[in-house]
C-alpha positions as CSV (number, residue, x, y, z in Angstrom):
1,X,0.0,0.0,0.0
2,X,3.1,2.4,1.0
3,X,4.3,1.6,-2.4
4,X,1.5,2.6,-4.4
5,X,1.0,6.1,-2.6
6,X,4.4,6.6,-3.6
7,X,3.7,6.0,-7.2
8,X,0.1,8.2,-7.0
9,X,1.8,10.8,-4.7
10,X,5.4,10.6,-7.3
11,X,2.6,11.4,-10.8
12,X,1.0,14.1,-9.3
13,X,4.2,15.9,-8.3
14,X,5.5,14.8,-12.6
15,X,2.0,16.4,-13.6
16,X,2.4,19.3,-11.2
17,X,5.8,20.0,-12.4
18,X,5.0,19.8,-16.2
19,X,2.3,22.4,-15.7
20,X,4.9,25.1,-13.4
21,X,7.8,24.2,-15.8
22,X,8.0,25.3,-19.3
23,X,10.4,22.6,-20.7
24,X,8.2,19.6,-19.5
25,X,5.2,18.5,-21.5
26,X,3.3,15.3,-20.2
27,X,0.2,14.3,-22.1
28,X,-2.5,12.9,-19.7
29,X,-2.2,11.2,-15.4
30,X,-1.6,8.1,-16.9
31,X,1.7,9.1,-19.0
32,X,2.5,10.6,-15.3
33,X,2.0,7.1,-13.8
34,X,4.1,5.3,-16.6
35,X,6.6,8.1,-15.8
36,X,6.5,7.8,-11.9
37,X,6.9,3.5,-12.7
38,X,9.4,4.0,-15.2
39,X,11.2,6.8,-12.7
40,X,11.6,4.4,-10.2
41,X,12.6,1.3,-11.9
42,X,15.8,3.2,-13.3
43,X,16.4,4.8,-10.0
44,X,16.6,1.0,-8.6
45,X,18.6,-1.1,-11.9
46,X,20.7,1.7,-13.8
47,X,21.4,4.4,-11.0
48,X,23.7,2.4,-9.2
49,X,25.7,0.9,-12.1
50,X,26.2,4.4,-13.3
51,X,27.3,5.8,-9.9
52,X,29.7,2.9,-9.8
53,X,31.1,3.8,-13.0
54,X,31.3,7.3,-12.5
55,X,32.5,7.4,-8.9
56,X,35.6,9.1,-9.3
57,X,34.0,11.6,-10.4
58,X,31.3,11.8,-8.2
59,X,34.3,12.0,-5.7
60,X,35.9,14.3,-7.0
61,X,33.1,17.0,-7.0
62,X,31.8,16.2,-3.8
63,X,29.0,14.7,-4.9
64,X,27.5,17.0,-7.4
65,X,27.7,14.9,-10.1
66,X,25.1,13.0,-9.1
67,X,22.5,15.9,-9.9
68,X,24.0,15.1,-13.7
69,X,22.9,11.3,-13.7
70,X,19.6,12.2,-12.1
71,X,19.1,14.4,-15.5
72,X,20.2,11.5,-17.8
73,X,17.6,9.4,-16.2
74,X,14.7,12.1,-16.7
75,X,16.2,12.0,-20.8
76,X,16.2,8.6,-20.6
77,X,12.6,8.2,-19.0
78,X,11.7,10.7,-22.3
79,X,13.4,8.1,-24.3
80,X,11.1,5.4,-23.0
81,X,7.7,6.9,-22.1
82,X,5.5,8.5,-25.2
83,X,3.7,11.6,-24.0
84,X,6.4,12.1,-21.7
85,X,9.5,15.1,-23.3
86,X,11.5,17.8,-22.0
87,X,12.9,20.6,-24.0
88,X,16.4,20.0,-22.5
89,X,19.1,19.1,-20.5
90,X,19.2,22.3,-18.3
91,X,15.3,21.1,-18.2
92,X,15.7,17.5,-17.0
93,X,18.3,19.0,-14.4
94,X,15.7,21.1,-12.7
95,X,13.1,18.7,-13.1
96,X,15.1,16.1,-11.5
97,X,16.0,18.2,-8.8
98,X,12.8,19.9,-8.2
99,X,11.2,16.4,-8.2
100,X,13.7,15.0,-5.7
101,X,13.0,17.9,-3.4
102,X,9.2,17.3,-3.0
103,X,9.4,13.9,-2.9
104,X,11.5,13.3,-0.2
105,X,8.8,16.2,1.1
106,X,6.0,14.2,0.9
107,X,7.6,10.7,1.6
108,X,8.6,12.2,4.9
109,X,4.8,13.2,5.3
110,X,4.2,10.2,4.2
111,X,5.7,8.3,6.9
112,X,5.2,10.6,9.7
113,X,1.3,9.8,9.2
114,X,2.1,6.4,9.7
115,X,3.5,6.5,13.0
């Protein structure tokens, strides 16, 4: 059940950010849902093979380079999902980042309920 408020709670923030951000265009909630899905299951099988790959340089910038794989992930999500684009890199960066932001917002909410 936690699970699945993740994934409703993950699509409304994709089709609240689409609507506040100009270089994000999702067609319908149920391209946001495929997005959310498809979201997570990079996040959980490619993530960490490219932050294994690239730790040096994640290293080496303290971290920050990790903001860079979060935006290949949202290109690659456009790759994958139909009715899901954004206009461009700089795009998919604040995307990425924006959407990481409220999510660990509401998945702390989330939890706290819980309890």
């Amino acid at each position: 059940m936690k699970l699945l408020m993740k994934v409703v709670f993950s699509s409304i923030l994709v089709m609240f950010l689409s609507n506040v951000m100009n270089g994000v265009h999702v067609d319908n909630f149920t391209t946001s849902i495929i997005v959310a899905i498809v979201l997570g299951l990079l996040n959980i099988f490619v993530k960490p093979i490219l932050v294994l790959f690239t730790l040096p340089v994640t290293v080496f910038t303290l971290g920050l380079f990790l903001l860079f794989i979060n935006a290949l992930l949202i290109l690659l999500c456009t790759k994958i999902v139909g009715g899901f684009t954004v206009d461009s890199f700089f795009d998919a960066l604040i995307f990425s980042t924006v959407l990481s932001f409220l999510q660990s917002i509401m998945y702390r909410l989330i939890n706290e309920e819980k309890k």
